[in-house]
C-alpha positions, 0 to 999 in steps of 0.5 A: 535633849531638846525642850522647849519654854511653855509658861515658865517650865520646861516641857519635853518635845514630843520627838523625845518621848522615844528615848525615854522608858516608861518603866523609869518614869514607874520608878519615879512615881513609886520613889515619890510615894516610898520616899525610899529606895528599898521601900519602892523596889518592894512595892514594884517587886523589883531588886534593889539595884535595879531601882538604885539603876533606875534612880541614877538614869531618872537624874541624868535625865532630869539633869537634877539629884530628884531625892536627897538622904534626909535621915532614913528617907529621901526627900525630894528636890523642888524639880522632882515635886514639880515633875512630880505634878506634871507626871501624875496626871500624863501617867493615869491618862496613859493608863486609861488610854491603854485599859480595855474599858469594862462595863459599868453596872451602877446598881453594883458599883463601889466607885468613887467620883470625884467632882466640883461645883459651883456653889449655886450649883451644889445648893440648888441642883446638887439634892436633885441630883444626888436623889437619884443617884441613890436610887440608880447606885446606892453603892457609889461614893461622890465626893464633892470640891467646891470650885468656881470658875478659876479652880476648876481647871487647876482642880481638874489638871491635878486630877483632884476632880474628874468632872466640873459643873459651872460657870466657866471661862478659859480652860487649857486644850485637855478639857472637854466643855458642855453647856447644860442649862443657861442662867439667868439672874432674878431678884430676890426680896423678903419684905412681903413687897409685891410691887416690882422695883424699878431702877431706881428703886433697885439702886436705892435698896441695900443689896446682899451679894453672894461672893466666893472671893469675899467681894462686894462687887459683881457683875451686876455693878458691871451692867449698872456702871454702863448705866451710869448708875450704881448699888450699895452692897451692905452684906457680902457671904460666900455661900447660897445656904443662909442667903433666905434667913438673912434676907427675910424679913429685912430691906435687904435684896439680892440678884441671884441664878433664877434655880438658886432663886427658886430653891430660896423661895420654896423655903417660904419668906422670899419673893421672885421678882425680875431684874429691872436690868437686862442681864446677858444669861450665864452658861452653866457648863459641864467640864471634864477631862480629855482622858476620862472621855471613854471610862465607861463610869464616868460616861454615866455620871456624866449623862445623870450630870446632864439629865439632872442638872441641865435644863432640859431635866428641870422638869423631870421627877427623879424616877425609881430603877426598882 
């Protein structure tokens, strides 16, 4: 069998795939979820010698034993766990290629959609959002993963989310991108001060910065370095949520996404100012896997992501379908 070295693992060509059938790799993926011979003949409706059969094809083919007796079950082999995750995905995408696509009625729907956001994405665009979704499909169940810029293709190569909307950079050929608004960064401040700061003021102010990694620099320290100059961040927090009681009635100040900035104010305490920086702006992109491009369902929520997230719906109220 010939295969060739791509990142560290194995990867079967393609000319291969021919000599391979697909009811073995069933098999495996039903013996990953039995953790028993008996159990996964049971579950597909097969003979217990077919499934052992199988078994022993599935090891010369991986050229490894794939499960081991560990009392009453069998446990994988860390091979089996690794081909376990490659195969999980290629599978549901083979199934979604071959489905005859239905249609989606969201006012009737029962789906569950799996999605990721950033954390300024979920704070100030996930309620306006999620508004009309209750309207349009009061029966759909969302649940939410927070994912920044380097979660986000992992979470979507698992399958563990199906669409992802944020800033993002490199993403692996089976990801399809769009950009849905664009970013751009402003001052928050909640000291009752109306006089814009100048640089040399902005540097002098102690900043709060949000960061999901628990940092203290960002890239605003980026744009300041060419400068030649720098600020002092004194408070670093991993979420949006609590950034308007902290800041108010403080010195504190914080560069923060103009739609975050927004939805902080509206509580009452802060102010908008402009950055006395020129900052280059953000995408905010929507991203989602190759395989879901045709589900009907997930072609919906992806136009709602797009209408209610993106900018070109900032200005829309959510709008009743009764």
């Amino acid at each position: 069998m010939t295969t060739v070295i791509k990142s560290g693992i194995p990867v079967m060509n393609h000319t291969d795939l021919r000599h391979i059938n697909l009811n073995l790799l069933l098999i495996f993926e039903a013996l990953m979820k039995a953790r028993s011979v008996s159990v996964a003949a049971q579950n597909m409706f097969l003979g217990q010698p077919a499934v052992s059969a199988a078994l022993a094809r599935l090891r010369e083919l991986f050229n490894d034993p794939l499960f081991e007796r560990s009392g009453r079950f069998m446990e994988p082999t860390p091979r089996a766990r690794e081909i376990a995750l490659l195969l999980g995905p290629a599978l549901e995408s083979i199934a979604m290629a071959v489905r005859q696509p239905a249609e989606f009625d969201p006012a009737c729907s029962d789906r569950v959609f799996h999605i990721g956001l950033a954390d300024d994405v979920e704070f100030a665009l996930l309620p306006r959002l999620l508004r009309q979704l209750r309207l349009e499909a009061p029966g759909i169940v969302l649940v939410v993963r927070r994912a920044n810029y380097l979660q986000m293709p992992g979470l979507l190569g698992a399958g563990e989310i199906t669409v992802g909307v944020g800033y993002t950079t490199e993403l692996p050929g089976s990801v399809r991108r769009q950009a849905l608004r664009t970013s751009r960064v402003v001052l928050l401040r909640g000291d009752g001060g109306t006089q814009p700061l100048d640089l040399d003021g902005f540097c002098a102010r102690p900043h709060a910065l949000v960061s999901f990694a628990g940092g203290t620099v960002g890239f605003v320290d980026d744009a300041l370095r060419l400068l030649g100059r720098e600020r002092r961040v004194v408070l670093a927090v991993p979420q949006f949520n609590s950034l308007s009681e902290l800041l108010e009635g403080t010195d504190l100040i914080a560069a923060v996404p103009d739609y975050a900035a927004t939805v902080l104010a509206a509580r009452g305490g802060l102010s908008v100012q402009a950055l006395p920086i020129a900052l280059e702006p953000l995408p905010v992109h929507m991203v989602w896997s190759q395989a879901r491009d045709n589900d009907p369902a997930e072609r919906w929520l992806r136009s709602r992501l797009q209408v209610f997230l993106g900018e070109e719906g900032a200005q829309l109220p959510v709008v009743s379908t009764a």
